[in-house]
DSSP file (Angstrom, degrees, kcal/mol; ACC not computed):
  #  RESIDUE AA STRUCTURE BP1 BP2  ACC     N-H-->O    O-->H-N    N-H-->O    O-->H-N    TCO  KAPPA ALPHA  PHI   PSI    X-CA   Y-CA   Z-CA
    1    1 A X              0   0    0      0, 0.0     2,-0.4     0, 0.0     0, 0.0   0.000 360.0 360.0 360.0 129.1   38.8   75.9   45.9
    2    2 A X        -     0   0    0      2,-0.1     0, 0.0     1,-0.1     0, 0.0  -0.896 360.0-153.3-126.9 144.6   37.6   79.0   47.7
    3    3 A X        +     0   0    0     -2,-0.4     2,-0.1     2,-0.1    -1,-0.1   0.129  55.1 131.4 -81.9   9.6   38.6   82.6   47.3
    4    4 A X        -     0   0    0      1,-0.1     2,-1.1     0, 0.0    -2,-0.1  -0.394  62.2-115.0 -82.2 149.9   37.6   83.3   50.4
    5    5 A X        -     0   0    0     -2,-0.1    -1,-0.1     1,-0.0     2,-0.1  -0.611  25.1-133.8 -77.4  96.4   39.7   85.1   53.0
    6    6 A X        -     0   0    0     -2,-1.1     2,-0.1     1,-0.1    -1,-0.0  -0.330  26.9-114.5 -66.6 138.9   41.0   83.1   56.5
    7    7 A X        -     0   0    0      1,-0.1     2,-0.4    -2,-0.1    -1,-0.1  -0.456  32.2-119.4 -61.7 131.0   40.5   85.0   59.7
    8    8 A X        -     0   0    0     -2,-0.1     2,-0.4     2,-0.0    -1,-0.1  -0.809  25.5-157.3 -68.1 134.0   43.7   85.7   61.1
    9    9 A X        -     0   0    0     -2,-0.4     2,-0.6     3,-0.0    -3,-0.0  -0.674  14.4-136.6-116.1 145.0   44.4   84.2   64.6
   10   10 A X        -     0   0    0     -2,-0.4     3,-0.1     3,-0.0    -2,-0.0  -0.838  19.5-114.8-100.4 103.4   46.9   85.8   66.5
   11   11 A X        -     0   0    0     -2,-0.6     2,-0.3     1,-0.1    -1,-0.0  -0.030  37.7-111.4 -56.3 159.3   49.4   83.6   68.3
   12   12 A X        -     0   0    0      1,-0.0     2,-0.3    -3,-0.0    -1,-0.1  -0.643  33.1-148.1 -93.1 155.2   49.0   84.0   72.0
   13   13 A X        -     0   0    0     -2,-0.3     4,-0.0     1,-0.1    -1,-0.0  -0.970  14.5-118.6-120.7 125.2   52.0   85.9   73.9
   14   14 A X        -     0   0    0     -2,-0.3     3,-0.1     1,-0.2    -1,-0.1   0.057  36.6-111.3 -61.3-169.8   53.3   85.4   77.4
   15   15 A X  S    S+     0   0    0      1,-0.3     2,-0.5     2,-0.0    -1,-0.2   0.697  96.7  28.8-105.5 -38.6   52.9   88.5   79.3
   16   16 A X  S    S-     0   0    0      3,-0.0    -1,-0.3     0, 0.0     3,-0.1  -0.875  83.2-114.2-134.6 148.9   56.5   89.2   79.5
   17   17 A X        -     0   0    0     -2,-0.5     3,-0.1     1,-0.1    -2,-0.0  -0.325  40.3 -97.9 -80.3 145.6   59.4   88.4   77.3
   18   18 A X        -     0   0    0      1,-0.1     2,-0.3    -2,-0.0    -1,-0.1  -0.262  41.3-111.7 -50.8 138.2   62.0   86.2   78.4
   19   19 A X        -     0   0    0     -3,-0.1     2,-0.5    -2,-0.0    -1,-0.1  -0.345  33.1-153.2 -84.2 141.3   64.9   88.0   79.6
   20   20 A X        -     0   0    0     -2,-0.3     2,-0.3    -3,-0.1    -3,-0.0  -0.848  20.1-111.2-103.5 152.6   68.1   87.7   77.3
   21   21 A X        +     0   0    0     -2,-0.5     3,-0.1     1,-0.1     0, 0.0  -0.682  32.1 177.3 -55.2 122.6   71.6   87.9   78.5
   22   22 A X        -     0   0    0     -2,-0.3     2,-0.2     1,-0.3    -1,-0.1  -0.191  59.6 -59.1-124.8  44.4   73.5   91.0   77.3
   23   23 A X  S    S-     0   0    0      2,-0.0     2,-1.1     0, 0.0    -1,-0.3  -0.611  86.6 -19.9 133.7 167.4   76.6   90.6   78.9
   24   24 A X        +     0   0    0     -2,-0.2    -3,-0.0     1,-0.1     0, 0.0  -0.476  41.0 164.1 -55.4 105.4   78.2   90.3   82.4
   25   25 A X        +     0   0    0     -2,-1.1     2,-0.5     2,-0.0    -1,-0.1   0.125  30.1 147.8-110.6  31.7   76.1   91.6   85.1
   26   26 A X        -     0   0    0      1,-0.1     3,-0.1     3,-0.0    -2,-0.0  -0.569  62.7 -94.8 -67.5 108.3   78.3   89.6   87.9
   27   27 A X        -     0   0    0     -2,-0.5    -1,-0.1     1,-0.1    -2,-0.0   0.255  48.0-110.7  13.8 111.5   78.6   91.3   91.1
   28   28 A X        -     0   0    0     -3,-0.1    -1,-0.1     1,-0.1     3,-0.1  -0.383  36.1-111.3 -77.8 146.0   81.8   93.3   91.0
   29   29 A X        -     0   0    0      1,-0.1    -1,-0.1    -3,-0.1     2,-0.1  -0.505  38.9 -86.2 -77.2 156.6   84.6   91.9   93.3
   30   30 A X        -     0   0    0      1,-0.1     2,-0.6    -2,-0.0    -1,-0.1  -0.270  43.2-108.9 -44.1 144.2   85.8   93.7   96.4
   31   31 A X        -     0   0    0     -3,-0.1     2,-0.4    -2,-0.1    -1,-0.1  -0.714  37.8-162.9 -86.1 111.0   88.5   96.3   95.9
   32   32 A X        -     0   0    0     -2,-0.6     3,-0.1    -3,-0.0    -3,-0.0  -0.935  16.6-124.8 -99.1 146.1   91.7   94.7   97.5
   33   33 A X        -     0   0    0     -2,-0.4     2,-0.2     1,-0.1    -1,-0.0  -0.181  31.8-107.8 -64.3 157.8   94.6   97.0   98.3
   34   34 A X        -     0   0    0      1,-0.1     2,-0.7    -2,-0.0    -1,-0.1  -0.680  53.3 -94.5 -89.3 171.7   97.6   96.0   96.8
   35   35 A X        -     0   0    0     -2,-0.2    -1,-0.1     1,-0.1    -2,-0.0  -0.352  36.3-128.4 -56.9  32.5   99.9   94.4  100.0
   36   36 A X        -     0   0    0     -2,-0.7    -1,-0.1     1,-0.1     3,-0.1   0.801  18.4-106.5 -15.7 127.4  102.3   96.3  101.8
   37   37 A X        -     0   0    0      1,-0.1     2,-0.4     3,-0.0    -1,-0.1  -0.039  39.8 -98.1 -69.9 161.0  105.7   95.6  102.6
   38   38 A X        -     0   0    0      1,-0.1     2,-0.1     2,-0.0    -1,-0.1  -0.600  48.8-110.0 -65.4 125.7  106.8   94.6  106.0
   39   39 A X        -     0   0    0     -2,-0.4     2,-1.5     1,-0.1    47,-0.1  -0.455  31.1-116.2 -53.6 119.5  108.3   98.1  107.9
   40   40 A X        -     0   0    0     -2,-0.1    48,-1.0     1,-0.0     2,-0.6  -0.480  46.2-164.0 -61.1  78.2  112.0   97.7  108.3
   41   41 A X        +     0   0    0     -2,-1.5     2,-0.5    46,-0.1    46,-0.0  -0.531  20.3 171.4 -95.9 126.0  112.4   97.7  112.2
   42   42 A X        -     0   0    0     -2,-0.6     4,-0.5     1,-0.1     3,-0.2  -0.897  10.6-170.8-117.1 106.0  115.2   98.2  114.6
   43   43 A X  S  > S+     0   0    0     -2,-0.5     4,-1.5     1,-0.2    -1,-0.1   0.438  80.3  40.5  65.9-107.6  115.1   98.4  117.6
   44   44 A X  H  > S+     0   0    0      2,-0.2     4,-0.5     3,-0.1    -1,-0.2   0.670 105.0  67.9 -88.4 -29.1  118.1   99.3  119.2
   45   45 A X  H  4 S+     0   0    0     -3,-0.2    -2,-0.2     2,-0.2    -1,-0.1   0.803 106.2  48.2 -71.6 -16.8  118.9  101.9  116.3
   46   46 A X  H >4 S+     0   0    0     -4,-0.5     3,-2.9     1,-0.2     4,-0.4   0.956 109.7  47.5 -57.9 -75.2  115.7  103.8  117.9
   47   47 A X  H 3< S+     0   0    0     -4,-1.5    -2,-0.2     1,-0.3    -1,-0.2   0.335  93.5  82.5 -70.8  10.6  116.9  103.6  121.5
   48   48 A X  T 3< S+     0   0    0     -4,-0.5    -1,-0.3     1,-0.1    -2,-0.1   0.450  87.0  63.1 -67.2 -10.7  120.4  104.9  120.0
   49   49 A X    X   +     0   0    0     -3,-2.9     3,-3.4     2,-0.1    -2,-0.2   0.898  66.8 104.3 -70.3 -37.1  118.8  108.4  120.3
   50   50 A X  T 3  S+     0   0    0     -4,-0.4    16,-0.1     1,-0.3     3,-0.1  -0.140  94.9   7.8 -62.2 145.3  118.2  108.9  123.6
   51   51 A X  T 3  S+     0   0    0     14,-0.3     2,-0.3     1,-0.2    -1,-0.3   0.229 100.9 126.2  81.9  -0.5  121.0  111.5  125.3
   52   52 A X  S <  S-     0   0    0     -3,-3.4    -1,-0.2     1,-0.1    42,-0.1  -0.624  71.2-105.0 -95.5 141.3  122.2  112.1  121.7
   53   53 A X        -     0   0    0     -2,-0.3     2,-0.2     1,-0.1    -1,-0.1   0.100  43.2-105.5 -63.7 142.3  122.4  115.9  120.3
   54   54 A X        -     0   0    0      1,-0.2    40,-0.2    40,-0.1    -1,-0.1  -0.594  27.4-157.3 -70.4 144.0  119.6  116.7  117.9
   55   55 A X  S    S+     0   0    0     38,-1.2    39,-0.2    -2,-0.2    -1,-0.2   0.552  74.1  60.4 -89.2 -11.3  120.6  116.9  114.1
   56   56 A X        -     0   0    0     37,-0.5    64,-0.1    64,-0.1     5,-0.1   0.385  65.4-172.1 -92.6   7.3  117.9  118.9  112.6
   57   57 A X        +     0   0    0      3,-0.1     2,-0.1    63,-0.1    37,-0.0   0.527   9.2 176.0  34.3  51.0  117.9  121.8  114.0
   58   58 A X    >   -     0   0    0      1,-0.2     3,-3.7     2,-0.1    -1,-0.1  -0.485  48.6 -80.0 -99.8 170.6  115.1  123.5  112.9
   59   59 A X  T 3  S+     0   0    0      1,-0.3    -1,-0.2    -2,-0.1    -2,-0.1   0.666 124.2  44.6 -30.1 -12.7  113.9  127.1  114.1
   60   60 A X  T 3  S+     0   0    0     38,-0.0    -1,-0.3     2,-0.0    37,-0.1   0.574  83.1 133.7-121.0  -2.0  112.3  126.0  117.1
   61   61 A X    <   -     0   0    0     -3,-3.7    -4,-0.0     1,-0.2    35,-0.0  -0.073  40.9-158.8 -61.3 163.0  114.7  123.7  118.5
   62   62 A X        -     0   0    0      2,-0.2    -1,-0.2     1,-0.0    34,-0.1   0.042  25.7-134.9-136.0  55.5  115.9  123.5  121.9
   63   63 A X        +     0   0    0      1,-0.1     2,-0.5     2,-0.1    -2,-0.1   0.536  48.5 146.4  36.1  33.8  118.8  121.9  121.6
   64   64 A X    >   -     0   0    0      1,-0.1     3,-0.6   -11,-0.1    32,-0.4  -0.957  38.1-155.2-135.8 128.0  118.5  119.3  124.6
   65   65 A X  T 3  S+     0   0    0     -2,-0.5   -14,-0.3     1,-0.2    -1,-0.1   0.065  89.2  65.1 -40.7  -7.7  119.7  116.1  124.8
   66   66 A X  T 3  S+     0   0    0    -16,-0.1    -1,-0.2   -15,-0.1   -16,-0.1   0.124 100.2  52.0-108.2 -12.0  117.5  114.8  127.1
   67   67 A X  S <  S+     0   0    0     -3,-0.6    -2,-0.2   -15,-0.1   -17,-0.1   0.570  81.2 128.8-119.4  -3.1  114.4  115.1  124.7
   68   68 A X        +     0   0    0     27,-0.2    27,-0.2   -19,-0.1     2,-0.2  -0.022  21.7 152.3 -27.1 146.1  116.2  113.3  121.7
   69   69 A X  E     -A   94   0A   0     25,-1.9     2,-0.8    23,-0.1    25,-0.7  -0.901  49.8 -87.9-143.3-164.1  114.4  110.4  120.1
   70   70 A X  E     -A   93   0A   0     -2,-0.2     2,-1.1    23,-0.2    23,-0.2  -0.855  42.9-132.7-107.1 127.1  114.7  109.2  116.5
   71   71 A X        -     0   0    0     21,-5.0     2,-0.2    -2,-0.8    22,-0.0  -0.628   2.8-140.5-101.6 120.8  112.6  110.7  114.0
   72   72 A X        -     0   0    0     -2,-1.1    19,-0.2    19,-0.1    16,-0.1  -0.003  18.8-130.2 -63.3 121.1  110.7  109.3  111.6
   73   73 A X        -     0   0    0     17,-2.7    13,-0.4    14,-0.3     2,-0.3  -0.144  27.2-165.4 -42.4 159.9  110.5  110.9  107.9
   74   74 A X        +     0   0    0      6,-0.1     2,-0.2    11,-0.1     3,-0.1  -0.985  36.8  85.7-155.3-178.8  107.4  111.3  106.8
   75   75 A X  S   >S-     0   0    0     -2,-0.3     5,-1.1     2,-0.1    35,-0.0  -0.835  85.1 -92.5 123.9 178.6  105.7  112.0  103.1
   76   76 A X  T > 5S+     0   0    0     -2,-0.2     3,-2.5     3,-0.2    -1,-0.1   0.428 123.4  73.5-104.7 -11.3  104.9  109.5  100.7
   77   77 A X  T 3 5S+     0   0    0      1,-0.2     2,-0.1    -3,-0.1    -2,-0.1   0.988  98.0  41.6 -55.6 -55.7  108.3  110.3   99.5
   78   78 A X  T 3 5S-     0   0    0     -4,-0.1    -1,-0.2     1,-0.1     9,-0.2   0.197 132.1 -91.3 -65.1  -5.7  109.9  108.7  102.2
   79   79 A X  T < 5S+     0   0    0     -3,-2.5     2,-0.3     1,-0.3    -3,-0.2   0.758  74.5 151.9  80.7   8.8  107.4  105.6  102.1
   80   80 A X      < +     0   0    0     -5,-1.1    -1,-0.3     6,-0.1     2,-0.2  -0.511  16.8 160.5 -74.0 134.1  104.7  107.2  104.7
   81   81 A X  B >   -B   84   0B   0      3,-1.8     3,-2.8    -2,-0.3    -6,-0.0  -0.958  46.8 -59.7-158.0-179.2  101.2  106.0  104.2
   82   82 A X  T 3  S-     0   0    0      1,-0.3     3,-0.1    -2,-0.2     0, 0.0  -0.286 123.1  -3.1 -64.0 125.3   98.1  105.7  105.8
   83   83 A X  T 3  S+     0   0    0      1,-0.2     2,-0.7     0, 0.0    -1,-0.3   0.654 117.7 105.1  85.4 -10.4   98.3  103.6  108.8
   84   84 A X  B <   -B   81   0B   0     -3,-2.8    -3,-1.8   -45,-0.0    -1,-0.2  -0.858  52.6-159.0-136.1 124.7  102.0  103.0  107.9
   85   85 A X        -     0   0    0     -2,-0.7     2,-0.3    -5,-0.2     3,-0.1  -0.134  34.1-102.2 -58.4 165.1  105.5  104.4  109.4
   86   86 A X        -     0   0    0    -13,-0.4    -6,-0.1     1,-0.2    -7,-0.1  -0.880  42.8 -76.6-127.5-179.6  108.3  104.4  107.7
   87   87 A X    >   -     0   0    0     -2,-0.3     3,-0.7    -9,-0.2   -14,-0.3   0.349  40.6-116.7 -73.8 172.7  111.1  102.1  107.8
   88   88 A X  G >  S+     0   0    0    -48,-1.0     3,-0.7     1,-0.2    -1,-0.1   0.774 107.4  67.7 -47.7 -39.5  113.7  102.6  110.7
   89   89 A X  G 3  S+     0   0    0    -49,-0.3     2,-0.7     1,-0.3    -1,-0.2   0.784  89.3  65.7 -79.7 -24.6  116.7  103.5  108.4
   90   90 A X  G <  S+     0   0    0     -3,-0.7   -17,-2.7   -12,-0.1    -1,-0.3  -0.270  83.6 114.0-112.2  58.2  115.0  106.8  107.4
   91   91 A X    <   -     0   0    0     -2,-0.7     2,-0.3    -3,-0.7   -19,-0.1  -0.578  42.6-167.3 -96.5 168.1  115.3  108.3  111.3
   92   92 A X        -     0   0    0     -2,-0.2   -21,-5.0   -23,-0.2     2,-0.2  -0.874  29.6-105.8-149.7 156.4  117.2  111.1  112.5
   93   93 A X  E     +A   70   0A   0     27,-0.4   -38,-1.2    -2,-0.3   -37,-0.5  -0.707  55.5 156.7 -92.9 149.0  118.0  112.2  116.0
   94   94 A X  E     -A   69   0A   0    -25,-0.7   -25,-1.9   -40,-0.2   -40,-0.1  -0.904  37.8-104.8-173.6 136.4  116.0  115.0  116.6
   95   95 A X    >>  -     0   0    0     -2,-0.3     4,-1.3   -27,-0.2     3,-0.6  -0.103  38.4 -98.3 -64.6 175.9  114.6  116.9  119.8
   96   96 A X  H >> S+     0   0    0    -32,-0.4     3,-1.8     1,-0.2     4,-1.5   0.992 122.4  42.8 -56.3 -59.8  111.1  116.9  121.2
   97   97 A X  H 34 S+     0   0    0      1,-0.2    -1,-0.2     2,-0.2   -36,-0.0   0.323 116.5  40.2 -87.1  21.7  110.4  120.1  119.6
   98   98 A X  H <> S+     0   0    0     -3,-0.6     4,-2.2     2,-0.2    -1,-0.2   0.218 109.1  62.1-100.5  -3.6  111.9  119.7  115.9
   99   99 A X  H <X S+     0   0    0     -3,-1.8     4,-0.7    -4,-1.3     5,-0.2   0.869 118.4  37.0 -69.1 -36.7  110.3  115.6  116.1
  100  100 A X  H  < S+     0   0    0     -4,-1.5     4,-0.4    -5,-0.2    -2,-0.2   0.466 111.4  57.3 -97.7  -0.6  107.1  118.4  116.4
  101  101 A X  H  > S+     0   0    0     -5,-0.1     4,-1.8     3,-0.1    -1,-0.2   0.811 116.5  35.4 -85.0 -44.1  108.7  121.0  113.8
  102  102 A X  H  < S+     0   0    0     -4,-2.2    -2,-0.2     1,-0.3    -1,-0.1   0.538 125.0  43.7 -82.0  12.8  108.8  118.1  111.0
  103  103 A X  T  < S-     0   0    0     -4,-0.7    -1,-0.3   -30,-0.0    -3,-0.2   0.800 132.8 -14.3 -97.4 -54.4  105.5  116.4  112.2
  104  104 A X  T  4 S+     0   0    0     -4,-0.4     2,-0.1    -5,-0.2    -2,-0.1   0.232  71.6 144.5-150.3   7.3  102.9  119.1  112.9
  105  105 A X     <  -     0   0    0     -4,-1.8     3,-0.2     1,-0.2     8,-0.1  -0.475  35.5-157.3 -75.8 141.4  104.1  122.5  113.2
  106  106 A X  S    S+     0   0    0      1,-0.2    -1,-0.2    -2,-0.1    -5,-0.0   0.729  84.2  66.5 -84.6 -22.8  101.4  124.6  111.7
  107  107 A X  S    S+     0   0    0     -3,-0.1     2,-0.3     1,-0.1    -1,-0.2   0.831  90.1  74.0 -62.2 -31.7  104.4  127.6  111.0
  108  108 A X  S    S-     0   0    0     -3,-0.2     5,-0.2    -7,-0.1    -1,-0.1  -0.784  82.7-113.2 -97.3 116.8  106.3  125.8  108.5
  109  109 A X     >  -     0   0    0     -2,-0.3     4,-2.2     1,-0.1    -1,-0.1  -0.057  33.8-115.5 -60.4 152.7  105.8  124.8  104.6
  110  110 A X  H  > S+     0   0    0      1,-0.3     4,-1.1     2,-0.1     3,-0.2   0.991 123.5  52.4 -54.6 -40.6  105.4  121.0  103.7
  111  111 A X  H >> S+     0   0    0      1,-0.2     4,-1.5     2,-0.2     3,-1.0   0.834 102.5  46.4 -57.6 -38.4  108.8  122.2  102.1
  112  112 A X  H 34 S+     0   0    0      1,-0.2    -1,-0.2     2,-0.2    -2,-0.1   0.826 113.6  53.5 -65.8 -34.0  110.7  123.8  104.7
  113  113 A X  H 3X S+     0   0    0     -4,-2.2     4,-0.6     1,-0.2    -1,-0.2   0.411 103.9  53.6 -85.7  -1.5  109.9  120.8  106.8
  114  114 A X  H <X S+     0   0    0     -4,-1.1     4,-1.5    -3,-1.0     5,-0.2   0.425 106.7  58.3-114.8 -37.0  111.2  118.3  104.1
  115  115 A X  H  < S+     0   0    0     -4,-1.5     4,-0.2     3,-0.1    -2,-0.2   0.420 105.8  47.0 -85.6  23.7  114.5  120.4  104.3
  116  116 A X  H  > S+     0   0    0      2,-0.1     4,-2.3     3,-0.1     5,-0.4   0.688 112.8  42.2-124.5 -90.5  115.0  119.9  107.7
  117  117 A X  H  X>S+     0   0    0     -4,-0.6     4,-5.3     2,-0.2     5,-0.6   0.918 117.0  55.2 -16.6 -69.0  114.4  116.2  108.1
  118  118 A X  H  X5S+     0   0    0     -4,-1.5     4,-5.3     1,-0.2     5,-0.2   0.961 113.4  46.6 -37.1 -67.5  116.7  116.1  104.5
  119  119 A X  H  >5S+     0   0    0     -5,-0.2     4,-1.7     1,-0.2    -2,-0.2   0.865 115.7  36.8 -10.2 -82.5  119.0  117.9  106.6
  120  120 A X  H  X5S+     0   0    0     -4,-2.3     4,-2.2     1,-0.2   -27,-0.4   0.699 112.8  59.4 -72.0 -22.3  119.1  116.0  109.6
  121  121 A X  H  X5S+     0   0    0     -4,-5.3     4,-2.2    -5,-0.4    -2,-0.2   0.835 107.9  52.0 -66.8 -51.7  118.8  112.7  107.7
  122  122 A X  H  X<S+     0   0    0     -4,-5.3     4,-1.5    -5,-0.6    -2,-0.2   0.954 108.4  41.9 -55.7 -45.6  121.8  113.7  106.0
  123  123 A X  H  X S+     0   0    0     -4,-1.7     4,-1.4    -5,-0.2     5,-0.3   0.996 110.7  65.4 -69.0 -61.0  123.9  114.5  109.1
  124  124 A X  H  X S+     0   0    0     -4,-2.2     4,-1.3     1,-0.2     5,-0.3   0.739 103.7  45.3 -23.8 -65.3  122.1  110.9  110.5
  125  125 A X  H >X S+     0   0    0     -4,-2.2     3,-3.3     2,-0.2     4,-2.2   0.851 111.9  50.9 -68.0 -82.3  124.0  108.7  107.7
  126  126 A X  H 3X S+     0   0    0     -4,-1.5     4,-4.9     1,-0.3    -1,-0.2   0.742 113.4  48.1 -45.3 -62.8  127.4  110.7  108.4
  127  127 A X  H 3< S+     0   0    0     -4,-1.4    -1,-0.3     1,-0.2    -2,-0.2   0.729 112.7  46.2 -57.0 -20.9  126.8  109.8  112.2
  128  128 A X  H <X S+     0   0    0     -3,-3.3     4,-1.6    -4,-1.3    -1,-0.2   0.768 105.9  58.9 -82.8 -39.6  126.1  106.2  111.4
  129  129 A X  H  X S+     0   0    0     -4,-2.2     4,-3.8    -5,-0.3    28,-0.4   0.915 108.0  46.5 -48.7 -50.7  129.1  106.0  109.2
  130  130 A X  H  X S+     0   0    0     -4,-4.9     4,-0.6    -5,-0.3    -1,-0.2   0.722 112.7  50.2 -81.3  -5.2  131.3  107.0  112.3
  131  131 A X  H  4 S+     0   0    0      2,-0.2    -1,-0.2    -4,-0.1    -2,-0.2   0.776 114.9  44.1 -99.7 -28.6  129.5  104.4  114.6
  132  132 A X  H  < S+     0   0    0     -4,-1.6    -2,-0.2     1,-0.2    -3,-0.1   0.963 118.1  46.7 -40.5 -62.9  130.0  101.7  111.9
  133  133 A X  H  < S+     0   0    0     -4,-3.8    -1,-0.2    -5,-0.1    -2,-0.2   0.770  91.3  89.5 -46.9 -40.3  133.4  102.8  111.5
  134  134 A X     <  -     0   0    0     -4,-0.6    -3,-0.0    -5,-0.2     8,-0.0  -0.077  56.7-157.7 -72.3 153.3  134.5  103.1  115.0
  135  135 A X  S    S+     0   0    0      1,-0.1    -1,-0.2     7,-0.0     4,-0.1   0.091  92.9  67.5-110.3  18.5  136.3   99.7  117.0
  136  136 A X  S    S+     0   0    0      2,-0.1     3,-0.1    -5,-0.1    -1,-0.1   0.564  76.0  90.9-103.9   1.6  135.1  101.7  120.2
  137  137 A X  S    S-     0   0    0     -6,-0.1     2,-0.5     1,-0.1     3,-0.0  -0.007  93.3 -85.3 -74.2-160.2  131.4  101.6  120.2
  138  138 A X     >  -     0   0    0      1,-0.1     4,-1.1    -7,-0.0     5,-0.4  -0.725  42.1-124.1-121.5 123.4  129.4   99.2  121.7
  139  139 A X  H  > S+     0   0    0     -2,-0.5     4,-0.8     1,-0.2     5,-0.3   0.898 110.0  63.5 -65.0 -36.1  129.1   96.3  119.1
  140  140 A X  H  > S+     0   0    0      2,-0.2     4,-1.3     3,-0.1    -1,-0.2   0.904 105.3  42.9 -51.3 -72.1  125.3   96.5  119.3
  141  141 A X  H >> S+     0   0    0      1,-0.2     3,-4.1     2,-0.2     4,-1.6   0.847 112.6  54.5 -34.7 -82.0  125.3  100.3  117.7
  142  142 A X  H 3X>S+     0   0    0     -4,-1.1     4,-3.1     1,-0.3     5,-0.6   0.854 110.7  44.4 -23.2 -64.6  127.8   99.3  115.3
  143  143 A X  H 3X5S+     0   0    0     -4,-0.8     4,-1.1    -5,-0.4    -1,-0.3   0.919 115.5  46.2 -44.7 -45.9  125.4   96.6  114.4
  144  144 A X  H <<5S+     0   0    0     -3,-4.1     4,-0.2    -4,-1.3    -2,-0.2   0.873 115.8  46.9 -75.8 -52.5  122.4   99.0  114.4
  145  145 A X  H >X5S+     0   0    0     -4,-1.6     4,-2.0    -5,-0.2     3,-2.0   0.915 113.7  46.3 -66.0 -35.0  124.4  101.7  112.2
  146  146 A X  H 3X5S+     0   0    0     -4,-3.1     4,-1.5    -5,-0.5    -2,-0.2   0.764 115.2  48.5-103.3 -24.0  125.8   99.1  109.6
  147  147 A X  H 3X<S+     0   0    0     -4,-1.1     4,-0.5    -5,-0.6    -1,-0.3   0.717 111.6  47.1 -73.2  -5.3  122.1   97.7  109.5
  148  148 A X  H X4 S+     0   0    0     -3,-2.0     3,-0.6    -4,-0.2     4,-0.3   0.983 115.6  52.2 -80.9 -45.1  120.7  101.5  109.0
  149  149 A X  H 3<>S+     0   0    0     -4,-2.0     5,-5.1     1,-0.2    -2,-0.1   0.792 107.9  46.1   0.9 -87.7  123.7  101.6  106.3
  150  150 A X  H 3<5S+     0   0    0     -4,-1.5    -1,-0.2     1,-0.3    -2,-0.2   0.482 110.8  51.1 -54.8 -23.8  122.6   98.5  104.4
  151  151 A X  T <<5S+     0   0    0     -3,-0.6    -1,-0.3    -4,-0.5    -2,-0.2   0.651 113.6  48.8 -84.8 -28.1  118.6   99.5  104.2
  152  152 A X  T   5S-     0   0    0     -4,-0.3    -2,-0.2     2,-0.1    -1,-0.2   0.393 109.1-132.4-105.2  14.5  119.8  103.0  102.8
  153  153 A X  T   5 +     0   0    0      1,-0.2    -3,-0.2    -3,-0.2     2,-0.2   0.695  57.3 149.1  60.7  31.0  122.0  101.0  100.4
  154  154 A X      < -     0   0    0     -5,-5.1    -1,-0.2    -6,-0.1    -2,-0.1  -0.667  46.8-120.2-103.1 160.9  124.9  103.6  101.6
  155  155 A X        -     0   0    0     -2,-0.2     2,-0.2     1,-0.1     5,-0.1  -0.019  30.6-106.7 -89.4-156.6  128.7  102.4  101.7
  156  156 A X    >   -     0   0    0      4,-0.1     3,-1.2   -24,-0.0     2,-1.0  -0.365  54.8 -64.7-126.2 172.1  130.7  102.4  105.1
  157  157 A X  T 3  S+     0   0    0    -28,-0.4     3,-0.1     1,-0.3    -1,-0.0  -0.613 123.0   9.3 -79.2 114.0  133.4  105.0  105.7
  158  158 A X  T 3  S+     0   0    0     -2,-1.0     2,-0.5     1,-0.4    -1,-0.3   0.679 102.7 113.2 110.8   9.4  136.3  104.9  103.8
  159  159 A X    <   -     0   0    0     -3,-1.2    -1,-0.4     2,-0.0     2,-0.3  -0.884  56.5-138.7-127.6 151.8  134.7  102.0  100.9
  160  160 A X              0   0    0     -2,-0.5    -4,-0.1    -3,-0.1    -3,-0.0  -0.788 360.0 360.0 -97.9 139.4  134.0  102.9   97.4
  161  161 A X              0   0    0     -2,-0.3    -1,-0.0    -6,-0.1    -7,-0.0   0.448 360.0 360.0 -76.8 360.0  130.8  101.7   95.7
């Protein structure tokens, strides 16, 4: 039995440590958008505009019949988004230059131009009510108003909810 002291050997060591796992490092998925609903489109409740007196009325209009078309709301209230119109039921008859007050006029507050639309959107329903109503319009319109109706969840003239 010796008192003597053994050399210490040093175990040999790779040159780099093995890499451990600390977690998920997985490639992050693409960002999908959520889906968008399908645009509620008509048609014929568009091409109802033409010759018809504007309802919105805003400061610039000029009050000819001949430049009607139907205008589309816009906002995100209203269902406006990038790349997307919004549906058909939320038109109003409107000239060429109040389709251009509540679209792009640089003179007017997002607000002013949101009461205008509101406005004319309002009178729109009333005027779709009386085309529902009527047993002399043209069974298409009637058809076109009582679908504009039914999207805007609004009753008919003369029905109680």
């Amino acid at each position: 039995m010796t008192f003597a002291r053994r050399t210490y050997e040093r175990k040999p060591q790779p040159l780099y440590r093995p890499v451990e796992p600390r977690g998920s490092y997985a490639k992050p998925q693409a960002f999908v958008s959520a889906p968008k609903q399908p645009r509620a489109e008509n048609r014929h409740l568009l091409d109802m505009a033409r010759g018809k007196p504007c309802l919105i009325r805003s400061p610039i209009c000029n009050y000819d019949p001949e430049t009607t078309v139907a205008c589309h709301g816009g906002g995100v209230a209203n269902g406006k988004g990038m790349a997307y119109k919004v549906s058909d039921a939320l038109t109003c008859w409107g000239c060429s230059a109040c389709n251009h007050y509540t679209d792009a006029y640089a003179g007017a507050t997002k607000a002013q131009k949101a009461a205008a639309f509101m406005l004319g959107h309002l009178a729109q329903v009333c005027e779709w009510r009386a085309i529902a109503a009527s047993t002399q319009a043209d069974p298409k319109e009637r058809m076109a108003a009582q679908w504009a109706l039914d999207q805007l969840n609004a009753t008919p003239v003369g029905e109680t909810p």
